[in-house]
N, C-alpha and C positions, 0 to 999 in steps of 0.2 A: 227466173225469167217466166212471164206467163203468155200463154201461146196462142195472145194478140199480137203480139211480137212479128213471131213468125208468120203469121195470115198476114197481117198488113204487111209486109215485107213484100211476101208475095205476088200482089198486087201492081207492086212499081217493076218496071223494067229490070235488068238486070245489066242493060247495054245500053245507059245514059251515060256520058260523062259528067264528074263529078259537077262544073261550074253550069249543067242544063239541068240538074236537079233543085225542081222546086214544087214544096208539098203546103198545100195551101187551107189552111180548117177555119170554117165556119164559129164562133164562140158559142154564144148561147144556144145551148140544147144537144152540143157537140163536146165541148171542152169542160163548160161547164152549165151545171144545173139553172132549167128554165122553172123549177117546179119550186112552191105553187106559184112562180110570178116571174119575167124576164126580171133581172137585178138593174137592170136600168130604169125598168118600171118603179121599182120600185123606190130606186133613186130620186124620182121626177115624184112620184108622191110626199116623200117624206119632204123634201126642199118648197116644193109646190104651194102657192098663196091659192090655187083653186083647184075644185076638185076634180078629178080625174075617172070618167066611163067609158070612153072611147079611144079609139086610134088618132082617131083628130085632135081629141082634148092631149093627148101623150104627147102627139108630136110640136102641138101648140103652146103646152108648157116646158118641156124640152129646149125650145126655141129661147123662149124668154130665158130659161136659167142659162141658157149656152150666151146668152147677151150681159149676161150678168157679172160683173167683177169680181165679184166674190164667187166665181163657179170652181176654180180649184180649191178655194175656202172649203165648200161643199163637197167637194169629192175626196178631199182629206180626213171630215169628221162623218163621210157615210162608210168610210172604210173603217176609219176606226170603229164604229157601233156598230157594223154588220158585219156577217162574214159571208161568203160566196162560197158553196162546194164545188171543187173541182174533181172531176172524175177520173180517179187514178190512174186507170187503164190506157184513158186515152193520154196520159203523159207518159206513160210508158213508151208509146207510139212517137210520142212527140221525142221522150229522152234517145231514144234507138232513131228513126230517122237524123237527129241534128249527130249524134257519132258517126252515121252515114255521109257526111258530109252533106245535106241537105238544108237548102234555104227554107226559112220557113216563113209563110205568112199568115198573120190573121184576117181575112175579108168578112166583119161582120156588119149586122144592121146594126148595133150599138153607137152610140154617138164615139168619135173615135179619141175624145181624150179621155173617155171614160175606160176603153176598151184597152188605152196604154197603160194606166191604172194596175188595170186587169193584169196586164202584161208585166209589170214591175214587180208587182205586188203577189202572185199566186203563182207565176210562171218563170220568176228571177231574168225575166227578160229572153226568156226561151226562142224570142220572133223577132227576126233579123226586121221584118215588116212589119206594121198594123194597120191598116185599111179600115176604116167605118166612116158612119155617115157624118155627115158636116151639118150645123145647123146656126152656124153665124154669119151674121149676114156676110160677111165678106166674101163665104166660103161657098153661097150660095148659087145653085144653078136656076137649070129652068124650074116652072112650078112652085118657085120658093125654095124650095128646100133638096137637098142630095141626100136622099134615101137609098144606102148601100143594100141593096137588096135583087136579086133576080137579075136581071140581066145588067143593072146598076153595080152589080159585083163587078159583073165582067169589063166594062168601061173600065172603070177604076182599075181593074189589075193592068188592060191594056193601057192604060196612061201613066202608068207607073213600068212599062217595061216586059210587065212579067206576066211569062207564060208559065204554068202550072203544068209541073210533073203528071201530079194527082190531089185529087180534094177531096176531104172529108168534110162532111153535112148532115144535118140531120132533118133536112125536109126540102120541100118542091122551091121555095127561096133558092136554094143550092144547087138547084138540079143545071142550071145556065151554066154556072164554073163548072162542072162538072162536064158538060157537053163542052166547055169551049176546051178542056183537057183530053179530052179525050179519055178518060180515068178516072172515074171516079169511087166514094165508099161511102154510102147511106150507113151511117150510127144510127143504132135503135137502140136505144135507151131508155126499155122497159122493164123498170123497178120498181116492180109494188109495193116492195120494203121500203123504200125510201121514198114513196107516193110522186115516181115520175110519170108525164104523161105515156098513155100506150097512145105511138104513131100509129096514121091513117093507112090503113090498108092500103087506099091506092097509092100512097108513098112507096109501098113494097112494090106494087106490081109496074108500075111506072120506072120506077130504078131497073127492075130486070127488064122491061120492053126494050130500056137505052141499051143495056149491057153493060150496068154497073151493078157492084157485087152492095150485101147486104151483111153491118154485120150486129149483134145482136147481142147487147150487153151478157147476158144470164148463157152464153156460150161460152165464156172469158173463163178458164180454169187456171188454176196454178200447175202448171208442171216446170219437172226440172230443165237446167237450158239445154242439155244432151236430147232430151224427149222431144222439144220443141224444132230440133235442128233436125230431126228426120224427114 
């Protein structure tokens, strides 16, 4: 066992009953690897007829391939050619919360049938939920388009029902789920070995002003699961 285990455990109540238990995680930059490029980005590049600099051009190409017929065509043969790192640790968390009896959701800014994907394919289906943004027209809100992000999290979980246990995040995007839980866990996921971003300072000091706790990859040991129970 290693003794993220036990810290995040920590964390959630210990006097929820089982069916109000629900732990809700961010994907990219939480679950898994945003470095050197969100994998959705990179998705919308390779499929992409134009080129992509911006958050505009992303979300604008994005749009078309989500209009496109052939879009699970393309989400079939970018899985097959790529692969996604998923961060061990954090399934640790994820495989001990769901023996907890624990609902699980994913609420990210990924386009959301990309993020089920995600969900089938690296996580065997670990999320009872997956939540992400919409980008066909049908699917669309105000402004064009449903940007799962920031307080856009929070709509989305509350129009689906659910209230969050506790959330994990890995930046100010998440910080709203986390206030509207009351609970929350800032993942830092500082790895120069594996050339992840180091998060913004005031990511840390903004998480402690709420009164959500911090936790920080390269603090992640192995110990035994007796050591870890103390």
């Amino acid at each position: 066992m290693k003794k993220i285990l036990f810290i995040a455990l920590l964390f959630v109540s210990q006097f929820i009953v089982a069916q109000d238990k629900v732990a809700v995680f961010d994907m990219d930059g939480t679950l898994i690897s945003e470095s050197p490029n969100y994998a959705l980005a990179e998705f919308a590049k390779e499929y992409s007829m134009n080129q992509i600099e911006t958050i505009e051009d992303l979300v604008t190409e994005l749009t078309k391939l989500s209009e496109s017929p052939k879009y699970n065509k393309y989400l079939k043969s970018f899985f097959k050619k790529n692969d996604i790192r998923v961060y061990p640790h954090m399934m640790d968390v994820v495989d001990s919360l769901k023996k907890e009896g624990y609902k699980l959701v994913i609420c990210t800014g990924s386009e959301v049938r990309f993020a089920k994907e995600v969900n089938k394919r690296y996580f065997n289906n670990a999320f009872d939920v997956v939540i992400g943004s919409e980008f066909r027209a049908e699917k669309l809100k105000a402004k064009n388009i449903n940007i799962n992000d920031k307080e856009g999290k929070v709509d989305n979980l509350k129009s689906q029902g659910i209230m969050p246990t506790i959330v994990y995040g890995n930046s100010h995007g998440d910080f709203a789920m986390m206030k509207y839980a009351g609970n929350g866990v800032l993942v830092i996921h500082d790895d120069k070995e594996n050339k992840e971003f180091d998060k913004p300072e005031e990511y840390i000091k903004e998480c402690k002003q709420l009164g959500f706790k911090t936790l920080l990859i390269s603090d992640w040991n192995l110990e035994n699961e007796e050591a870890w129970k103390k």
